[in-house]
mmCIF file of the N, C-alpha and C atoms, coordinates in Angstrom:
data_MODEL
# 
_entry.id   MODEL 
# 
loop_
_atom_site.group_PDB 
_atom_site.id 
_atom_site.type_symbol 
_atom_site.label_atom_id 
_atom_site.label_alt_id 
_atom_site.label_comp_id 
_atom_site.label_asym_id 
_atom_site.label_entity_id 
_atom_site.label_seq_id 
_atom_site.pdbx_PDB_ins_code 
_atom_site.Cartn_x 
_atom_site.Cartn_y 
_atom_site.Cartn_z 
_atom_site.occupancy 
_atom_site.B_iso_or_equiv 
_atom_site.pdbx_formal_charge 
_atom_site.auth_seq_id 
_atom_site.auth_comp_id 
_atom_site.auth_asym_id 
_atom_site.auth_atom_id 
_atom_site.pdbx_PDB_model_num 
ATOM 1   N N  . UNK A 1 1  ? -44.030 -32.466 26.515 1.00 0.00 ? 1  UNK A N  1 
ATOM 2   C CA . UNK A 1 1  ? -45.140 -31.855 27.222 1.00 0.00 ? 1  UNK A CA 1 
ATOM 3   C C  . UNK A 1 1  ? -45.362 -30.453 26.667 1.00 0.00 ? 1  UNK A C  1 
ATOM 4   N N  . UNK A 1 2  ? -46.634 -30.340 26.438 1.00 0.00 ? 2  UNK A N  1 
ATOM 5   C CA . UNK A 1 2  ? -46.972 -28.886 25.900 1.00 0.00 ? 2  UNK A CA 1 
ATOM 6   C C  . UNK A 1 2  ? -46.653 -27.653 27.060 1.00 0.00 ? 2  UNK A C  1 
ATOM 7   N N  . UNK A 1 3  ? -46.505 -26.575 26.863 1.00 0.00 ? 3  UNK A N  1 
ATOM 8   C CA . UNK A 1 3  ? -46.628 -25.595 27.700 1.00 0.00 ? 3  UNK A CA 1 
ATOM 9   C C  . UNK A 1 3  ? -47.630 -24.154 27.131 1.00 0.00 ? 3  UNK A C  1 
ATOM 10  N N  . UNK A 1 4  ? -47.400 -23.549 28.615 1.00 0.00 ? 4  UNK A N  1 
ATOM 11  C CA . UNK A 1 4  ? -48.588 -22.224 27.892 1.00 0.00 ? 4  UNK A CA 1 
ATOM 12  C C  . UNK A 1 4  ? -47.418 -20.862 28.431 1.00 0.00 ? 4  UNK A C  1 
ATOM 13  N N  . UNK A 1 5  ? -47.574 -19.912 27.824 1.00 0.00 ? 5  UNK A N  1 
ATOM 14  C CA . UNK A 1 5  ? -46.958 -18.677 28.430 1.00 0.00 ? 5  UNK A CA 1 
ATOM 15  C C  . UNK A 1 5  ? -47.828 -18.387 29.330 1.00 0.00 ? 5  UNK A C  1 
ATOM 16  N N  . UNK A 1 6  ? -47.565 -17.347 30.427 1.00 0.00 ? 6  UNK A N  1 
ATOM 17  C CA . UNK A 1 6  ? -48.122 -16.892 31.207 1.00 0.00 ? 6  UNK A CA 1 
ATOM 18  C C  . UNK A 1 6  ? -49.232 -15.659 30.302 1.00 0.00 ? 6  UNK A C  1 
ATOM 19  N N  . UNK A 1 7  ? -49.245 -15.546 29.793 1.00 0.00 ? 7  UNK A N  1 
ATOM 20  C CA . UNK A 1 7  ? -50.079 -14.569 29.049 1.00 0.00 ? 7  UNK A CA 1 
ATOM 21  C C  . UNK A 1 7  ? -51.743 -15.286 28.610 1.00 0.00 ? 7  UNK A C  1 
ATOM 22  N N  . UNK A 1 8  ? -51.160 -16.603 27.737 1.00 0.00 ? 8  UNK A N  1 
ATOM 23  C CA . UNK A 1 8  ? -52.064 -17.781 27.443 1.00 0.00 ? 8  UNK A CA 1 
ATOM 24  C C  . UNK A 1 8  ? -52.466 -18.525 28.292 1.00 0.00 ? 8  UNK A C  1 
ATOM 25  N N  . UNK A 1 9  ? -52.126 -18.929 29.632 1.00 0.00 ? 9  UNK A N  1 
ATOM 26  C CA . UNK A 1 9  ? -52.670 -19.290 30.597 1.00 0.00 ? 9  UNK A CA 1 
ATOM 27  C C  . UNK A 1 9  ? -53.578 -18.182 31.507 1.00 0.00 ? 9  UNK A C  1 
ATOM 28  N N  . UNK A 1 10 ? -53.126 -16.846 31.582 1.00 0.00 ? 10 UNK A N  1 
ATOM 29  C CA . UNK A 1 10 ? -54.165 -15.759 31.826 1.00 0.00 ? 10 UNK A CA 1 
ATOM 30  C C  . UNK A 1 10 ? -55.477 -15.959 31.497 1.00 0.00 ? 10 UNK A C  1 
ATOM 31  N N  . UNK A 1 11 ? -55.306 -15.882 29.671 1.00 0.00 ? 11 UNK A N  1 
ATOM 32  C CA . UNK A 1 11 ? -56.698 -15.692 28.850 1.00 0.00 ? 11 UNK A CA 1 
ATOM 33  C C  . UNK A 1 11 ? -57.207 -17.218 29.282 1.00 0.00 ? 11 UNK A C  1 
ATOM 34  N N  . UNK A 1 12 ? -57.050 -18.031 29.814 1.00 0.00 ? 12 UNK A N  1 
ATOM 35  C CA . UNK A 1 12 ? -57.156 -19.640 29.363 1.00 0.00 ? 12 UNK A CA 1 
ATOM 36  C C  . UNK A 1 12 ? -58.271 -19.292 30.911 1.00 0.00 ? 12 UNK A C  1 
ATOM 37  N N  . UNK A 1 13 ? -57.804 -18.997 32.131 1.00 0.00 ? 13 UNK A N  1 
ATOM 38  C CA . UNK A 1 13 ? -58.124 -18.511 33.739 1.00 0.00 ? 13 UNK A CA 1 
ATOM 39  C C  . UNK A 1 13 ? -58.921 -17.468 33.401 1.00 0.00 ? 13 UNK A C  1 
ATOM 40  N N  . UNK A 1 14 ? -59.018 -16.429 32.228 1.00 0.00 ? 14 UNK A N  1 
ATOM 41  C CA . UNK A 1 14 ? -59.522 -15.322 33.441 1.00 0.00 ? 14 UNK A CA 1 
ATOM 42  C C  . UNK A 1 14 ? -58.982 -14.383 34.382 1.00 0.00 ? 14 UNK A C  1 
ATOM 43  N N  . UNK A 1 15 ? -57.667 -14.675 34.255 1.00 0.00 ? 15 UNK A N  1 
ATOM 44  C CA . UNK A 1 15 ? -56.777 -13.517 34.944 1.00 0.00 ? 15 UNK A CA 1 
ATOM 45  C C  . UNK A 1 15 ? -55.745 -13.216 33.951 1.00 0.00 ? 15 UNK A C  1 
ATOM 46  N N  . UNK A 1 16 ? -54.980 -11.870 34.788 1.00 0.00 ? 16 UNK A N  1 
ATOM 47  C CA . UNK A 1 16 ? -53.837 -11.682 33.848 1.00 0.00 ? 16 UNK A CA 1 
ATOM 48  C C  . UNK A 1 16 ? -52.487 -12.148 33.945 1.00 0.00 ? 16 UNK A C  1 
ATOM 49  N N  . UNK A 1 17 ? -51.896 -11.989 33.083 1.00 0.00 ? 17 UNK A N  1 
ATOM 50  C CA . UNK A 1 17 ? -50.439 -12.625 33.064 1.00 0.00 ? 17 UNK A CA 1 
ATOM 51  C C  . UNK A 1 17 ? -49.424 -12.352 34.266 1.00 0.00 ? 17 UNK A C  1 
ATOM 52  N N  . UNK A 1 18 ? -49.681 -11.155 34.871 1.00 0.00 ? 18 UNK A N  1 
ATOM 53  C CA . UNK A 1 18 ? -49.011 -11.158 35.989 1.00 0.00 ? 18 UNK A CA 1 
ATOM 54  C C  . UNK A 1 18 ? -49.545 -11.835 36.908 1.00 0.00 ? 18 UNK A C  1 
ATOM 55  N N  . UNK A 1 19 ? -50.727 -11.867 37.399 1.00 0.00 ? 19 UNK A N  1 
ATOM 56  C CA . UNK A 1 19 ? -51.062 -12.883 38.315 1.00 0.00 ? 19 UNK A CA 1 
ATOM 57  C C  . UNK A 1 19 ? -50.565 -14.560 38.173 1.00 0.00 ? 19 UNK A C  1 
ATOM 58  N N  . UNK A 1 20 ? -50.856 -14.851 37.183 1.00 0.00 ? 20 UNK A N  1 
ATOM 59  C CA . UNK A 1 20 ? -49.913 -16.299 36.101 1.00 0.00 ? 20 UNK A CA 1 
ATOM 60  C C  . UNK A 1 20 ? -48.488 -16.476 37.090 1.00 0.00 ? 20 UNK A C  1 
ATOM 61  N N  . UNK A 1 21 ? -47.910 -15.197 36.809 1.00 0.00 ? 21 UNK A N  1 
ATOM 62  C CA . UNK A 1 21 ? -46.465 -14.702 36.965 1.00 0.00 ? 21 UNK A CA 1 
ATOM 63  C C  . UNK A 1 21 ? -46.588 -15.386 38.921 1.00 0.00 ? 21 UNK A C  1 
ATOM 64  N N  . UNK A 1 22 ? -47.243 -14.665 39.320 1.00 0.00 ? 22 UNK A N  1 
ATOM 65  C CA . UNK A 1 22 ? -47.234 -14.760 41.192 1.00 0.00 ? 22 UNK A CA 1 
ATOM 66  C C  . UNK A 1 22 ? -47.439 -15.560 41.385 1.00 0.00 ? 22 UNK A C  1 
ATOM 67  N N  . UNK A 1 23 ? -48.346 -16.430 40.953 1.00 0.00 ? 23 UNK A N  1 
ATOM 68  C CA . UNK A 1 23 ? -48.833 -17.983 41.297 1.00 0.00 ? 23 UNK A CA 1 
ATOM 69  C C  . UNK A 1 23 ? -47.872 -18.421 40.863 1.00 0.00 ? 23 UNK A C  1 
ATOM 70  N N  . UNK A 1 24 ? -46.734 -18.671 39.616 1.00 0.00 ? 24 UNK A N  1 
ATOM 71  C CA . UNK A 1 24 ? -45.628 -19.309 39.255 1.00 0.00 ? 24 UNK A CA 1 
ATOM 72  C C  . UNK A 1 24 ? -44.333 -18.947 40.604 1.00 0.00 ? 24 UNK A C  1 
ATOM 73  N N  . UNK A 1 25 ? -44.189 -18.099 40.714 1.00 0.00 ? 25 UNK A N  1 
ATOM 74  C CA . UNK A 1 25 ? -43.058 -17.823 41.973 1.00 0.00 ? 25 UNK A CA 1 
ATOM 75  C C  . UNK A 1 25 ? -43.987 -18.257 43.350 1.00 0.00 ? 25 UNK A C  1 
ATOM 76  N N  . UNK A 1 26 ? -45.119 -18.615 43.939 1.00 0.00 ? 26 UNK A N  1 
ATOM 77  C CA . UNK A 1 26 ? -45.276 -18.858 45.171 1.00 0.00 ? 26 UNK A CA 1 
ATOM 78  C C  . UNK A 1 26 ? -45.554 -20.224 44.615 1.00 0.00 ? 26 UNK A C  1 
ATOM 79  N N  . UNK A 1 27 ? -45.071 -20.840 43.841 1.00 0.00 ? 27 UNK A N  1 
ATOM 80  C CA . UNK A 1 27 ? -45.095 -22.474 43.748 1.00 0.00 ? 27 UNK A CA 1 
ATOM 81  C C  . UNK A 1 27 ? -46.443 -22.599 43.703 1.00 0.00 ? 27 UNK A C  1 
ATOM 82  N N  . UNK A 1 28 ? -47.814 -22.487 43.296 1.00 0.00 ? 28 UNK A N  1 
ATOM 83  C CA . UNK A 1 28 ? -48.873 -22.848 43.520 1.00 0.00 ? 28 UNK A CA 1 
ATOM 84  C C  . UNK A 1 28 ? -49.879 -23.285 41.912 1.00 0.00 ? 28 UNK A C  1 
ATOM 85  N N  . UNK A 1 29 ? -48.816 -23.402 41.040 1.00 0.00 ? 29 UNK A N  1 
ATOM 86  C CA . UNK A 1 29 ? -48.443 -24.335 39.617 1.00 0.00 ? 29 UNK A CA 1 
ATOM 87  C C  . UNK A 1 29 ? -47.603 -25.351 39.314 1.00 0.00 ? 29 UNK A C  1 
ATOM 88  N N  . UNK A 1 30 ? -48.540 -26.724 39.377 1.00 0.00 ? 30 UNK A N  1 
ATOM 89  C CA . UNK A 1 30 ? -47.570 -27.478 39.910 1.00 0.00 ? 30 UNK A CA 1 
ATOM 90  C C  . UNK A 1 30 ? -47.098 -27.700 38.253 1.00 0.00 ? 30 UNK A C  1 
ATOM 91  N N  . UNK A 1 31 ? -45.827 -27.959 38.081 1.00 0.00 ? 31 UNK A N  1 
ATOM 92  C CA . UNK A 1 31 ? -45.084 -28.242 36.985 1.00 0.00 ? 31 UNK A CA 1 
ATOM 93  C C  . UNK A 1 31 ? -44.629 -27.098 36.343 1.00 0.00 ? 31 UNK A C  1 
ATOM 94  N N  . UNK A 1 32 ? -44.725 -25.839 37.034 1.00 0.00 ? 32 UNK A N  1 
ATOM 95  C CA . UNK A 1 32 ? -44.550 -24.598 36.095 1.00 0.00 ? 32 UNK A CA 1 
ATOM 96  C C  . UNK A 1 32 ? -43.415 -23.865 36.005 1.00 0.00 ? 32 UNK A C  1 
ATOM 97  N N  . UNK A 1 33 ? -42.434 -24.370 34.770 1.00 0.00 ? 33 UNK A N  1 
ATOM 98  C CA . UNK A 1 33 ? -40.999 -23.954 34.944 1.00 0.00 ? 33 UNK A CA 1 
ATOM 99  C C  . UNK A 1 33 ? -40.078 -22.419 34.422 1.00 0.00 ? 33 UNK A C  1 
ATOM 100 N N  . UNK A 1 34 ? -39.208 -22.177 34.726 1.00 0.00 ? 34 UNK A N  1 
ATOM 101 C CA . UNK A 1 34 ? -38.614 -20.649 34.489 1.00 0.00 ? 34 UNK A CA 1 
ATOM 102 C C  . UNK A 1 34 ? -38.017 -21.270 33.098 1.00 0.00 ? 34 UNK A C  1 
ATOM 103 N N  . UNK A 1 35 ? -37.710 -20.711 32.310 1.00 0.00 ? 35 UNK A N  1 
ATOM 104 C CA . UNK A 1 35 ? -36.331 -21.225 31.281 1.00 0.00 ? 35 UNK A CA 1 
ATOM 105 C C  . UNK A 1 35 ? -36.534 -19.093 30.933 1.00 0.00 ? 35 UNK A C  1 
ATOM 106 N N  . UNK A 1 36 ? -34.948 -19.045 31.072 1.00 0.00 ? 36 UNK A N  1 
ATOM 107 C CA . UNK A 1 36 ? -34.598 -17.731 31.045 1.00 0.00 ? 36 UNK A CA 1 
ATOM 108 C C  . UNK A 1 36 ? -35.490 -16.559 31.991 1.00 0.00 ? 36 UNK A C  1 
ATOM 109 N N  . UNK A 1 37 ? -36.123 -15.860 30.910 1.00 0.00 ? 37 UNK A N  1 
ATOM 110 C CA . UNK A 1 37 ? -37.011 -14.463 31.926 1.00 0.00 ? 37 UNK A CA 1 
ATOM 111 C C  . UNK A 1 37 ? -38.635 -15.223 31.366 1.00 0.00 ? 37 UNK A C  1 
ATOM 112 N N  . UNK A 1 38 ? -38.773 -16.737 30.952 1.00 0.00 ? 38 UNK A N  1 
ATOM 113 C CA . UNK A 1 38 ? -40.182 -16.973 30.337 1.00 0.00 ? 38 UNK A CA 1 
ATOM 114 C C  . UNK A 1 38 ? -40.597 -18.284 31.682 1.00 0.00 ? 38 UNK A C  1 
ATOM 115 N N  . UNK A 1 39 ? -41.821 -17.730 32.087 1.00 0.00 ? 39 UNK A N  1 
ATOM 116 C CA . UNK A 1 39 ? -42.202 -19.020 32.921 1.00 0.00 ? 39 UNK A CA 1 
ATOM 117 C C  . UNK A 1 39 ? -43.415 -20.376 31.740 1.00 0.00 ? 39 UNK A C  1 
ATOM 118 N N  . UNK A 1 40 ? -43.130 -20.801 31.909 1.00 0.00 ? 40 UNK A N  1 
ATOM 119 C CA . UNK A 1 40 ? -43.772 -21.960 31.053 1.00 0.00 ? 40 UNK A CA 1 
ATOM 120 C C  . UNK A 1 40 ? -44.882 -23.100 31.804 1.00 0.00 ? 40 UNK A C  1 
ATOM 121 N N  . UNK A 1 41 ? -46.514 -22.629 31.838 1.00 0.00 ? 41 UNK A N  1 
ATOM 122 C CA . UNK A 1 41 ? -46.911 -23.643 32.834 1.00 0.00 ? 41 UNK A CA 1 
ATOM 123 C C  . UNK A 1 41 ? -47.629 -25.097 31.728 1.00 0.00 ? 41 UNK A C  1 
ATOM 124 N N  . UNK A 1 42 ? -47.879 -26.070 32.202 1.00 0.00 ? 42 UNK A N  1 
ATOM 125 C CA . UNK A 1 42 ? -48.424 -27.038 31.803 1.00 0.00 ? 42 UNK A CA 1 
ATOM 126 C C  . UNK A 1 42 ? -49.599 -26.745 30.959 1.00 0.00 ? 42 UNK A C  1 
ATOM 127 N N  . UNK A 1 43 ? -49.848 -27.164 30.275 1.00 0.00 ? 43 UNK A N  1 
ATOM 128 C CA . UNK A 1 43 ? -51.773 -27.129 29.447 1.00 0.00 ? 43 UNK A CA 1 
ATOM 129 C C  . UNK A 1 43 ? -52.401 -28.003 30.481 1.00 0.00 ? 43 UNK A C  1 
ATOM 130 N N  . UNK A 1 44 ? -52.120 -28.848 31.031 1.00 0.00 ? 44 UNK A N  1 
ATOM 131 C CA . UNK A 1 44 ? -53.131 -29.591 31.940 1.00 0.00 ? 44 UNK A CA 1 
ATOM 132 C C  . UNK A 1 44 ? -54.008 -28.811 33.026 1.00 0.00 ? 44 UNK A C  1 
ATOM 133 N N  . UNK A 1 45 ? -52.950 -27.766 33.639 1.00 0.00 ? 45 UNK A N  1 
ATOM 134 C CA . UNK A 1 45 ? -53.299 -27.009 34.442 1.00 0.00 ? 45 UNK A CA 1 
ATOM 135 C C  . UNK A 1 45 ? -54.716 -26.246 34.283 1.00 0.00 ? 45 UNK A C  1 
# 
């Protein structure tokens, strides 16, 4: 499965990477996983 950084899912939305970031910790990305300090969300999304 592909993934996007939170940075590339920003530009992809229209918002910025920290927002990416908040929506990833209040669960409201579904499939969107931590590996180390990098959150990784889906391309489907």
């Amino acid at each position: 499965m592909d993934n996007l950084t939170v940075k590339d899912a920003g530009v992809k939305w229209g918002v910025t990477g920290h927002m990416v970031t908040h929506y990833c910790v209040a669960g409201r990305i579904k499939g969107a996983t931590k590996k180390r300090n990098l959150w990784l969300v889906p391309c489907k999304c």
